[in-house]
C-alpha positions in Angstrom: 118.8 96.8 90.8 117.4 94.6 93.6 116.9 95.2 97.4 119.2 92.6 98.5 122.1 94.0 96.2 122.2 97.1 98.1 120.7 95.7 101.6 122.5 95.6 105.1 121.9 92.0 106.4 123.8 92.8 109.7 120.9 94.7 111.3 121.5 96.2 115.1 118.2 94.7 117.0 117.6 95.2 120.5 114.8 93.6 122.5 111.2 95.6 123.3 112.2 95.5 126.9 115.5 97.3 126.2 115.9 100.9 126.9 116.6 104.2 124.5 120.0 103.9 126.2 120.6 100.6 125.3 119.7 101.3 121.7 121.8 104.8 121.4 125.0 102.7 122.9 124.4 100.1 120.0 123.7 102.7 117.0 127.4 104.1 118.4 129.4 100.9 118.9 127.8 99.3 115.6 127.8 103.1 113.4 124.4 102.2 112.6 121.3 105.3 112.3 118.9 102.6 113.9 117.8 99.5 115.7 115.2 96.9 115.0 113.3 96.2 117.6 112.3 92.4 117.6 109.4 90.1 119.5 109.4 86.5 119.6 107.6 86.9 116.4 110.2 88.9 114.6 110.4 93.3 114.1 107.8 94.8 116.0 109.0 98.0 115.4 112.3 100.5 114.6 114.3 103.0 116.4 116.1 105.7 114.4 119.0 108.1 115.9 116.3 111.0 115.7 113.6 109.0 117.6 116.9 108.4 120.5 117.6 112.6 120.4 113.4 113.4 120.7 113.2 110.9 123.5 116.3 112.8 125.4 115.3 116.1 124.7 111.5 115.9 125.1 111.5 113.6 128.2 114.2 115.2 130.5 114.6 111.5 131.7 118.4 109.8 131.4 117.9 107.6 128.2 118.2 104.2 130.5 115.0 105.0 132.1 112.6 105.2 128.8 111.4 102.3 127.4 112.2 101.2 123.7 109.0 100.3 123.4 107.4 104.2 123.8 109.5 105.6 120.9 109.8 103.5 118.3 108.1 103.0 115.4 105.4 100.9 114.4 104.5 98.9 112.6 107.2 98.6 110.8 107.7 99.4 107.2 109.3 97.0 105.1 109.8 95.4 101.4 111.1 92.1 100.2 114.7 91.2 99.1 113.5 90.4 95.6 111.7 94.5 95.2 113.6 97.0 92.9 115.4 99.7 94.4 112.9 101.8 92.8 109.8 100.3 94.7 111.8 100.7 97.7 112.2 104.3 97.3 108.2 104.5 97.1 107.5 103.4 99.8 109.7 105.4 101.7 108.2 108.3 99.6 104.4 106.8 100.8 105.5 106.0 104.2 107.4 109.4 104.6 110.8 107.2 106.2 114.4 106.8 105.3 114.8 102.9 106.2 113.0 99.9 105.5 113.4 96.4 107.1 113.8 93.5 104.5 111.9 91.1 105.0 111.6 87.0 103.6 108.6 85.4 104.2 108.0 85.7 108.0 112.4 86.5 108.4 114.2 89.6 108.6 116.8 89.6 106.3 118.1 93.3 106.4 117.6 96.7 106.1 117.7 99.6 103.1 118.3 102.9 103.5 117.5 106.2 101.6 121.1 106.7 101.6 121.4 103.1 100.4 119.7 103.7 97.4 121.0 107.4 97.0 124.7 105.5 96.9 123.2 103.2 94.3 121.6 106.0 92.0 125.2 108.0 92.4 127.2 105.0 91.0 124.9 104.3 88.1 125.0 107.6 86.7 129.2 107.4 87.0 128.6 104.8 85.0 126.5 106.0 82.4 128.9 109.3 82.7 131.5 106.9 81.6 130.1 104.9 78.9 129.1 108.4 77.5 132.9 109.3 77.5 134.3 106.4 75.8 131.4 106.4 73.4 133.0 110.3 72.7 135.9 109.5 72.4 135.5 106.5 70.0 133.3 108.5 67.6 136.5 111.4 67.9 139.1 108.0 67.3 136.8 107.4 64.5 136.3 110.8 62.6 140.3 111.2 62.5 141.0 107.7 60.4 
């Protein structure tokens, strides 16, 4: 299966002069785990609910007051539309993360998750669980005629 099969193209992105608050009150209202942090020039860079909680915690400062820009991630880690779900999940194996931002060219088109791909991996092996039972049963249908 293919990256833009499984893919989120409605991506939360805040600006690099936002603030941790800012992105925590759009991960909330949106139900997202993370924001893309764009540039002029497209994502610069990604912040994930555990980034938002580290920044609280370690910081003692109210989330408006910290930067975007000091927690996220960067550069960003990405993969094209057109990749297999399975070279997605290495690089998120290589680059030790559980999202990647897909990306067209020079666009962002979307995001894939770990859990994106777990979802995808859950409903082919129904599947194959099913084909499996029918198959049985045929072959028992079969025997008895």
């Amino acid at each position: 299966m293919r990256v833009d099969e499984i893919m989120t193209e409605d991506v939360a992105t805040v600006g690099l002069n936002s603030s941790v608050a800012d992105c925590a009150r759009l991960m909330l209202n949106r139900g997202a785990g993370s924001v893309v942090v764009r540039t002029e020039g497209g994502p610069a860079g990604i912040v994930t609910e555990s980034d938002v909680l580290r920044a609280g915690v370690a910081s003692g400062k109210p989330l408006a007051e910290i930067p975007t820009r000091a927690i996220m991630s960067h550069p960003i880690k990405w993969v094209r539309p057109d990749s297999t779900t399975r070279v997605a999940a290495q690089k998120m194996r290589d680059g030790r993360v559980k999202k990647l931002v897909v990306v067209d060219g020079a666009e962002m088109v979307g995001i894939v998750t770990a859990t994106d791909i777990a979802f995808h991996i859950s409903d082919v092996a129904r599947g194959v669980g099913e084909m499996m039972e029918l198959k049985s049963k045929w072959e028992s249908d079969r025997r008895f005629r």
